[in-house]
C-alpha positions in Angstrom: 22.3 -10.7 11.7 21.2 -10.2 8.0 17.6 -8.6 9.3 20.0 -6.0 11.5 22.3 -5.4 8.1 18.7 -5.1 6.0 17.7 -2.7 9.1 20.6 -0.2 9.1 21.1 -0.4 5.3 17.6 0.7 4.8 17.8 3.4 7.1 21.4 5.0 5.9 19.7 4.8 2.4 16.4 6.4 3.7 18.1 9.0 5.7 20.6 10.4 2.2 17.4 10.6 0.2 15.4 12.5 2.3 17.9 14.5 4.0 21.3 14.5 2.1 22.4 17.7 0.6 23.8 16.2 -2.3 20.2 15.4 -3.8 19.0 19.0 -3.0 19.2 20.1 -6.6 17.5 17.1 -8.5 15.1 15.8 -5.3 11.5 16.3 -6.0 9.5 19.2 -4.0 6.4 18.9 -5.3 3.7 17.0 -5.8 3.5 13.1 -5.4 7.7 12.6 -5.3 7.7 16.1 -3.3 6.0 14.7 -0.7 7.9 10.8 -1.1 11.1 12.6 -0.8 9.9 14.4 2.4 8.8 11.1 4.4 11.2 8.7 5.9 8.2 6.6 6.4 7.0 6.7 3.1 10.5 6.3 0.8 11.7 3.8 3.8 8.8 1.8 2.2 10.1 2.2 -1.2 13.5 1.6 0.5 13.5 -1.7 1.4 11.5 -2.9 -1.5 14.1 -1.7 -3.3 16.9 -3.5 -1.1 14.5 -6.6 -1.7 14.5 -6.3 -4.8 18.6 -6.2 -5.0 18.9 -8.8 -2.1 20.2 -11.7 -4.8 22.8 -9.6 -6.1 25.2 -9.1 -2.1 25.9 -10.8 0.2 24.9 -8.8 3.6 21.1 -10.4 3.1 19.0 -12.5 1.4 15.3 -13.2 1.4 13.4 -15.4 0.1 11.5 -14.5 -3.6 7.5 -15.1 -2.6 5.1 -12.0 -2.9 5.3 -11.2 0.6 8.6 -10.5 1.7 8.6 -7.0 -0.4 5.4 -6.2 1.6 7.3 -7.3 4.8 10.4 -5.8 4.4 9.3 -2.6 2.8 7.1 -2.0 6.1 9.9 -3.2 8.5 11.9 -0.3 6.6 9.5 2.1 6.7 9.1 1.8 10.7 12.3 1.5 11.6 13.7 4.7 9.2 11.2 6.4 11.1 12.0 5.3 14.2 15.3 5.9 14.1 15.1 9.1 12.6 12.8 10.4 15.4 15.3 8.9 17.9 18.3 10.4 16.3 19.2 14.1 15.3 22.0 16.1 14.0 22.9 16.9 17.4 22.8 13.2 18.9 19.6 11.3 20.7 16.7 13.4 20.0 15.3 13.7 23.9 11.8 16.1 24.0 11.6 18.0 27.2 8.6 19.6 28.7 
């Protein structure tokens, strides 16, 4: 249950910064951050190594401190923010016809 918490926390988190319009005035549009801030799959990285990182301080998950769990964790993040973003939309389930 805590990987499904770590899962839909890193997500929501992923899914203000890139798209919420309250950081429109102070989010980065170019260069390096420009392009971070742009890229579910790229801050969903920086995501959950954050949430790693702040993992000893709640209660909804906790990992283990060894090198590879931020590795781990920030690619499980990355993959499923993008995921989930390409399978959700504003407008509901995301479903490409031809």
């Amino acid at each position: 249950m805590e990987l499904l918490y770590f899962i839909l926390t890193s997500y929501g988190l992923t899914q203000i910064l890139v798209y919420g319009s309250i950081f429109n005035k102070i989010r980065p549009t170019e260069g390096f951050f420009g392009k971070l801030f742009h890229c579910t799959m790229c801050l969903g990285f920086w995501v959950g190594v954050l949430l790693y990182g702040i993992s000893f301080y709640t209660e909804l998950f906790t990992f283990e401190l060894n090198w590879a769990n931020p590795i781990i964790l920030g690619s499980l993040s990355s993959g499923t923010s993008y995921a989930l973003s390409m399978l959700f939309g504003d407008e509901g389930i995301n479903v490409k016809q031809n």
